[in-house]
N, C-alpha and C positions, 0 to 999 in steps of 0.2 A: 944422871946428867941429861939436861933437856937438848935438842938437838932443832936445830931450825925445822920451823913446820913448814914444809912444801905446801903451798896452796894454789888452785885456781879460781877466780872467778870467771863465769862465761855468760856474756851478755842475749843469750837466744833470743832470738823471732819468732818466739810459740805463734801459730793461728788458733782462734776462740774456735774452740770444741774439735779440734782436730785430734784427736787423744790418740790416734795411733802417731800421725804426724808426729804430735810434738812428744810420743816414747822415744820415736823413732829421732829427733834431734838432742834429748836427753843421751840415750844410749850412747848416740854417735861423740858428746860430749866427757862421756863416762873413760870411752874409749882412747880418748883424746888424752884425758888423765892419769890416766893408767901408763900412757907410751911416754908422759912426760913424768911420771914417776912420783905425782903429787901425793898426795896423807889427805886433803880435803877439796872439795870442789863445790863451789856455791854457786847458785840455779838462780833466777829471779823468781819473785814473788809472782803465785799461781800460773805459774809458767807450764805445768801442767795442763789447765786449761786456757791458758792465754788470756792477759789483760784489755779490756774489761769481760768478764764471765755472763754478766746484768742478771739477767731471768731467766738462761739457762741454769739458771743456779736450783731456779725454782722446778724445775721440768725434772716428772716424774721417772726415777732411772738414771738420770744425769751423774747424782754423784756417786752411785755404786758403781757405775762406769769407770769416775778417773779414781774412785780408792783401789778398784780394781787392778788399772795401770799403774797405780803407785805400787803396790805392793810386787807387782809383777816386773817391774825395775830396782827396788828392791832386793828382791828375789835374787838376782843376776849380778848387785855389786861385787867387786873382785876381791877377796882378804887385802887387809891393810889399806883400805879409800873409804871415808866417810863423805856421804853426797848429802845434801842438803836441797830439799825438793820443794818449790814454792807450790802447794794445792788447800782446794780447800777440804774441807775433812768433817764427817759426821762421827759424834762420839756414841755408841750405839742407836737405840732404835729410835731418838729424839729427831727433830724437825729442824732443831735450832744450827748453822755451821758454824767451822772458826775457818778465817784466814788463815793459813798453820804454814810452817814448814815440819817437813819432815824428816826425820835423821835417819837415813839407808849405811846401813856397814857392813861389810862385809868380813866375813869371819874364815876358819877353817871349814866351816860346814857349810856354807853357804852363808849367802846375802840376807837383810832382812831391816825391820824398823826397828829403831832400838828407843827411841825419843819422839817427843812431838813437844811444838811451839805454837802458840796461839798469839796471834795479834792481838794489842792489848789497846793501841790506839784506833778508831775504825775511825776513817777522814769519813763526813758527810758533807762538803761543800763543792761548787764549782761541779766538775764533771763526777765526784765520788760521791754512791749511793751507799754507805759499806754497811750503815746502817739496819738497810731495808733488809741485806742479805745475812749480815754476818752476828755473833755475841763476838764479845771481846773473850779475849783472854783474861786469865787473874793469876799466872806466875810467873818469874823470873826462872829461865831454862839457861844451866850451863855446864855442858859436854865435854869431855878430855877428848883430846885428839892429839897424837903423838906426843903427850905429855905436856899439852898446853890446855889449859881452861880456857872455851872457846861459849862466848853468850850470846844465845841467839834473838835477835828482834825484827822487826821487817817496817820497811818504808815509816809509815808516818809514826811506829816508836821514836825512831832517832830526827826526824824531821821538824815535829810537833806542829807543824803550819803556820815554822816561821818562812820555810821558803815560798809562802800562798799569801805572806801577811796576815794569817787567819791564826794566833798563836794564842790568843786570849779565849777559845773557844778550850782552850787542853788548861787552863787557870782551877787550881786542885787536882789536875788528874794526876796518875800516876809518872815516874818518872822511869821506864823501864831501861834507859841506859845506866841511871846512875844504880839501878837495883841490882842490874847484870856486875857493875861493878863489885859492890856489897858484899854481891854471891860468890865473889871469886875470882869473877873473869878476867883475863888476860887478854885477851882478844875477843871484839864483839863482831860477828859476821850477819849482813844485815841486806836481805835480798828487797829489790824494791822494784816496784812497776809506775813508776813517776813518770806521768806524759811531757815532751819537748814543751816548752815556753821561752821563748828567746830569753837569755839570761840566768835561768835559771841552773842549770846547770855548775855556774861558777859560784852562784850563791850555797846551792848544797854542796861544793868543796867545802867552802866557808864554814858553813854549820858542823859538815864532821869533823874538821880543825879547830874548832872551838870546842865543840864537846870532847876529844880527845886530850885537848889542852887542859879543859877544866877540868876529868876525871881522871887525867893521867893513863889511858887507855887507850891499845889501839884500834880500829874501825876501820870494819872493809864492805866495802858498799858495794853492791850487783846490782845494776836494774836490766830490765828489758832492754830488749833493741828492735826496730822495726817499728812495723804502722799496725793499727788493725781500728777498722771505722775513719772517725773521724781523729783518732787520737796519734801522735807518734811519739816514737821512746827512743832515747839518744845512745845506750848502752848504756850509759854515765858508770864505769867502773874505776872505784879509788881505795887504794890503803892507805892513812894515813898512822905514824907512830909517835908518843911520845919522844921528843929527844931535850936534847938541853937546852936548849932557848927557843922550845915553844912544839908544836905538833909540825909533823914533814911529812910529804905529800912522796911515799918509796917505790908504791906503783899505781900504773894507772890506765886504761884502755885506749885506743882513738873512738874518735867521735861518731855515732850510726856504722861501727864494724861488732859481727859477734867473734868472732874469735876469743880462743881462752889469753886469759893476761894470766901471766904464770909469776908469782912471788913467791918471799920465803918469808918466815917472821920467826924470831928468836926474841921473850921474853929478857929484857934489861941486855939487849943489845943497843949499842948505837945506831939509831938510825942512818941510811946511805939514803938521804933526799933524791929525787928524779929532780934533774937540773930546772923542767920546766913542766908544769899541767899544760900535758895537748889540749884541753878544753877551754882554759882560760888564754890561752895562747890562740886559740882557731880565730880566724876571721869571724866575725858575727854575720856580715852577708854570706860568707861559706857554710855557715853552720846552716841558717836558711835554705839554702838551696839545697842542700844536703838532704834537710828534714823533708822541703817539700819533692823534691824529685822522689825521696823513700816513702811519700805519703801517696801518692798519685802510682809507684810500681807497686809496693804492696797490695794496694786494694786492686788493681788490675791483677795481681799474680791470685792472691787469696780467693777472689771472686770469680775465676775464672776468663777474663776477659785478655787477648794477647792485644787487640789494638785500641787506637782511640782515636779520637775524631772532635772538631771542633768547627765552630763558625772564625774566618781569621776577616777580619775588618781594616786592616791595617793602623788598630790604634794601639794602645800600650797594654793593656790586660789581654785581648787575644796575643800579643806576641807574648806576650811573658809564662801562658798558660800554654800554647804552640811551644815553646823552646822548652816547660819541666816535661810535657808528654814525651817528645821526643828523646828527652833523655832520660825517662823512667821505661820505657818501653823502646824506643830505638825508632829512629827518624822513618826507614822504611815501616812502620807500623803505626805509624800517626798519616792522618789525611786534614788537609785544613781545605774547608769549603769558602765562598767568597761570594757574598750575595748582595749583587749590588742594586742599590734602587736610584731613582729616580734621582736624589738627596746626595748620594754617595760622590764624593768628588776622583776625579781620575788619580791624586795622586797617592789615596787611602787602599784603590784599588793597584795600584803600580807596588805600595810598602805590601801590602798582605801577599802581592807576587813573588816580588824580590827575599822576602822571611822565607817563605817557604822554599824558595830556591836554595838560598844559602843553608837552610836546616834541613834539607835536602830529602822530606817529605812528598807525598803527594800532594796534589793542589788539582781547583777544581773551579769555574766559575761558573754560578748558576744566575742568573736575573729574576729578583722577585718583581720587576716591571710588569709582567702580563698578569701574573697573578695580584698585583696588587690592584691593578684597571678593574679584571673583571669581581674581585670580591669590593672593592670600593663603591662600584658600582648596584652590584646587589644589595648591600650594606643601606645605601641610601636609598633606595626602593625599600627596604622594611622597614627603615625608620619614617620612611613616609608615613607609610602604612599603619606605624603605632603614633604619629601624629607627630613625630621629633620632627621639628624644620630645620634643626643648628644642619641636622645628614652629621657623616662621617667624619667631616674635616678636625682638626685640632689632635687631643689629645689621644681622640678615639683611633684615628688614621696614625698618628705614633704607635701606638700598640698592636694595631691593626699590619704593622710592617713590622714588627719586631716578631709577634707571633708569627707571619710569613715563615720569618727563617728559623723558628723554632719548630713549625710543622715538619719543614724540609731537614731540618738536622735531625728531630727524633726519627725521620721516615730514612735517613742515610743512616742513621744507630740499627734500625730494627733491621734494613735491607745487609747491611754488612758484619754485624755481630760488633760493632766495636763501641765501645763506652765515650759515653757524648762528653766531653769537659764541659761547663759553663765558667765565663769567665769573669762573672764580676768582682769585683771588691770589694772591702768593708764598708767604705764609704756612702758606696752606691748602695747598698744592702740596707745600710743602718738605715738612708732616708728616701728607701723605698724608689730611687733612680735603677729601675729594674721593672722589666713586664713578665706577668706570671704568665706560665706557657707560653714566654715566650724566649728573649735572652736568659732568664731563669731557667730553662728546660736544660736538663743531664742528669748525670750518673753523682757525678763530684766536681765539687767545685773549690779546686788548686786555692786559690789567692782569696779566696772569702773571709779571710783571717788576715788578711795585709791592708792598712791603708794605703792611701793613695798615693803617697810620698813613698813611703814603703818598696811599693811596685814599683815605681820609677828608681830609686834605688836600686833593686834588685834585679834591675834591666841593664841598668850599667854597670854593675859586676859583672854581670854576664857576658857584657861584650869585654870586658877587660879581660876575664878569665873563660876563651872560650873552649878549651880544653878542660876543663871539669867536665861539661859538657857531650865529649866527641866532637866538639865543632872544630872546621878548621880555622873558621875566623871568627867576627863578631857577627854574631846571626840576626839581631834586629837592627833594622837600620835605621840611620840617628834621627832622621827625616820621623819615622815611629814616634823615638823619645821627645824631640823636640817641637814638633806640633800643638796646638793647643787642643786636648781632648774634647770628645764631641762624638753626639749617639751619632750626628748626622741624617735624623729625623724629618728634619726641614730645613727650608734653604738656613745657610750661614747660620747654622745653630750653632753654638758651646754649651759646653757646661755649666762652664760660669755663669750661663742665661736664666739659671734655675738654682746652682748652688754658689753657696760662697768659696771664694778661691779654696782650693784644697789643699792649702797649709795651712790654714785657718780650719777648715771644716775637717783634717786630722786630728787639729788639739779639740774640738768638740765632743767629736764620737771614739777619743781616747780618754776623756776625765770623765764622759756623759754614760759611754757604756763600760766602757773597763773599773777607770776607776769608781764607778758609780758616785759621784757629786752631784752635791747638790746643783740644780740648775742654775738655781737663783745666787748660787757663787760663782757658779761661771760666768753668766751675766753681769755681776759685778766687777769682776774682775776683768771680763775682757771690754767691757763697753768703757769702764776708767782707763785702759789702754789708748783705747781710740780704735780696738781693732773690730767694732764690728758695732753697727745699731743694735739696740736693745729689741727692738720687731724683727728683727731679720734672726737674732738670737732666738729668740721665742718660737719663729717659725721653721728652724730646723730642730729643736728639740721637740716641736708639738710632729714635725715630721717623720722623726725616730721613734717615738711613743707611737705614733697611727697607722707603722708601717710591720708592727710583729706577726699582722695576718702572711706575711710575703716570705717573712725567712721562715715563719711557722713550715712554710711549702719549699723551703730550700734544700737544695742539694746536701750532702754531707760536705761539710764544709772542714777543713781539714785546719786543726788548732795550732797556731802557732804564740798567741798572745795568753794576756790575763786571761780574760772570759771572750768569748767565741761565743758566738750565733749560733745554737744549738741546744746540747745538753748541759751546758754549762750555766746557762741563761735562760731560766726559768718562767719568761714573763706571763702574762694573762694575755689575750688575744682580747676581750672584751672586758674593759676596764676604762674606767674615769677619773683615774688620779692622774690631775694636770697641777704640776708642779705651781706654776704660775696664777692658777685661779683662785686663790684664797684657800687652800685645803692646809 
């Protein structure tokens, strides 16, 4: 008689290369299982060494290190628990690794590995190299545990990169769910390290309900939880079972928590549906704010750093990047600095006071006035001297104040230990509305993955919800949201002076860099609308193309979209393909 399998998934926060760390959150997991009485316990993929590994992979010693910790966790399983270990794993004296999980049980005589599973799909797109590092696997593994045939596979087996749109790249390969089937399985346990993408999440419910559906099979998915770099991981834990009209969603995690989700699963029982998916049920702005407050404490907790610090202007990207510091590190541990020039109008300087009063931070007001005098002044004495007559004025004296306060923030970073935020956004990123060393300057850059609608958006969640937060009220004030954005550069400047409204220049650098389209269909497309001249078209996307030297030098920008300004986005920095010139 088969008897319901007690299982847990547990969604961990490994940090990359912390291998005592993360035995030591294993272990604590183990133990967690043990007092809940579970028969299996599934880990996320290379959770061992924490998601992404990259080129520690390559570094001499590395992996005799975590096979070391594997085995020594291992070692220590209690009789009657089978653990399931995401690492990567060298098969003796070769060069070549697998993505593996590995099968830990514990017996009458001790703990020990009794199996191993090799990743058989390695994702190479977007932020995954799996390629460079990993061989694929070449068999279907499936394991008894309390009398249930249990098949193991990891992330992109069961995903296949329909949740990336990239599904046609796996067209012939293998199909290791439906093979785990084949082989026996009853249940497939399927650890995964899948970075946050707004939406995504509900889509890979999707896909394990359909693949359960079509193979009559149940599937229980673990990923990661937490930030590490520029990536973050939602926990996303789900089991879904066959039942009688159609696959049911019976347990499942909340959103960015590790905690174990403890289920049971009994072979040709009926399924007891969870009334409702926490994840497709979350707010989508909640989910956001979630990812990036956990995106901005982790790399502060991981890195060392307890405070942070920022330039606040009184516009809508410093407040928005002001209110996730203070709620990933705690309001006394953020400082916002306020540098006002000559440009800056009083009531930009009154919002950036009144923010940080209500977010109840430090605050600070410096004037780049004198120093702008005297470096202006020198400025136009050298270009004398190299024969410029335009001098300093225009675009040069723009950047010439923006680095100002990029001096004085890096010199308030290095003077007080605390990690600089920079605040811009996608928008401003994509068409290069940004000065190097200057408002570019920091550590991480929170909303570099948000348009600009986006960020206003997720400002007025914020005041609506200002307890997510710690706040007691709404912390950016509406005077912030409702102004019209502006570097404040020169007199009565906007933004609009230079780009196009930015709801218009969202749906640009959403179809231009995410979805990558063609130009020359966005042009058609939006010039037949009437929404925009075809030269003014031309000259934001020649502005996106001319500006990869800037985010080349940008901060870690923390991924919330499709493709992200970074490692996701691979462009050339010295390149000639212009969409528009006859190529």
């Amino acid at each position: 008689m088969i008897l319901p399998l007690k299982l847990a998934l547990a969604p961990l926060n490994p940090t990359v290369g912390d291998l005592a760390g993360n035995r030591a959150l294993i272990e604590s997991a183990i133990r967690g299982a043990v007092a809940s009485g579970v028969q299996m316990l599934a880990l996320p993929e290379l959770v061992m060494t924490g998601y992404p590994p990259r080129d520690l992979l390559l570094h001499g010693g590395f992996i005799e290190d975590v096979m070391r910790q594997v085995e020594r966790i291992a070692s220590g399983v209690p009789d009657g628990l089978t653990v399931l270990i995401g690492t990567p794993w060298r098969e003796g004296t070769g060069t070549l690794l697998t993505n593996s999980v590995v099968v830990a049980r514990g017996g009458p005589r001790g703990g020990g590995i009794v199996e191993r599973y090799d990743k058989r799909l390695l994702p190479n797109y977007d932020v995954f190299d799996e390629l460079r590092y990993f061989r694929p696997g070449d068999r279907p593994v499936v394991i008894e545990v309390g009398g249930v045939r249990v098949g193991l596979a990891v992330c992109e087996d069961l995903w296949r990169g329909v949740d990336a749109h990239t599904d046609d790249r796996y067209a012939g390969a293998p199909d290791p769910i439906a093979e785990l089937k084949a082989a026996g399985a009853q249940l497939v346990a399927v650890p995964s390290a899948s970075p946050f993408v707004r939406g995504k999440s509900v889509t890979q419910g999707r896909i394990i309900a359909q693949q359960c559906e079509r193979l009559g099979i149940a599937i229980a998915s673990v990923n990661q939880c937490g930030a590490n770099d520029d990536l973050i991981f939602d926990g996303h834990c789900a089991l879904y079972e066959p039942g009688p009209f159609g696959a049911m969603l019976t347990a499942s995690g909340v959103p960015f928590e590790s905690g174990l989700v403890l289920t049971e699963f009994e072979p040709g029982r009926e399924p007891r549906p969870l009334e409702a998916d926490p994840f497709e049920e979350a707010d989508p702005s909640g989910l956001l704010w979630d990812a990036l407050v956990l995106g901005v404490r982790d790399y502060c907790r991981k890195s060392g750093f307890s405070k942070v610090t920022l330039g606040v202007s009184g516009g809508i990207d410093s407040a928005v990047c002001a209110v996730l510091g203070a709620a990933a590190v705690g309001a006394e541990s953020l400082t916002g600095v306020a540098m006002p020039s000559r440009y800056s109008s009083e009531g930009s300087l009154t919002d950036a006071e009144e923010m940080c009063r209500r977010i109840g931070c430090g605050y600070t007001v410096r004037s780049i006035e004198a120093g702008h005098d005297a470096l202006s002044d020198d400025l136009d004495e050298t270009l004398r001297g190299l024969g410029v007559e335009s001098g300093a004025g225009g675009l040069t004296d723009e950047n010439l104040q923006s680095r100002l306060r990029g001096l004085t923030m890096m010199a308030v970073s290095n003077a007080t230990g605390a990690l600089l935020l920079t605040t811009g956004n996608k928008c401003e990123h994509a068409t290069g509305y940004a000065t190097l060393y200057g408002d570019q300057n920091g550590g991480l850059a929170p909303i570099a993955d948000l348009l600009k609608g986006e960020v206003y958006g997720l400002a007025r969640w914020i005041n609506a919800n200002p307890e997510r937060g710690g706040f007691d009220g709404p912390p950016i004030p509406e005077s912030t949201i409702t102004k019209p954005p502006s570097a404040e550069l020169r007199p009565d400047q906007r933004d609009s002076d230079s780009l196009p409204d930015y709801d218009l220049l969202d749906e640009i650098v959403a179809r231009y860099v995410d979805g990558k389209e063609d130009a020359r269909a966005i042009e058609a497309d939006l010039v037949s609308r009437g929404a925009i001249e075809a030269d003014e078209l031309r000259r934001v996307v020649r502005l996106i193309d001319l500006n990869e030297y800037k985010r080349f030098q940008l901060a870690i920008a923390l991924k919330v979209r499709p493709v992200a300004f970074g490692r996701g986005r691979r462009r050339p920095i010295v390149q000639r393909y212009r969409p528009f010139n006859g190529n």
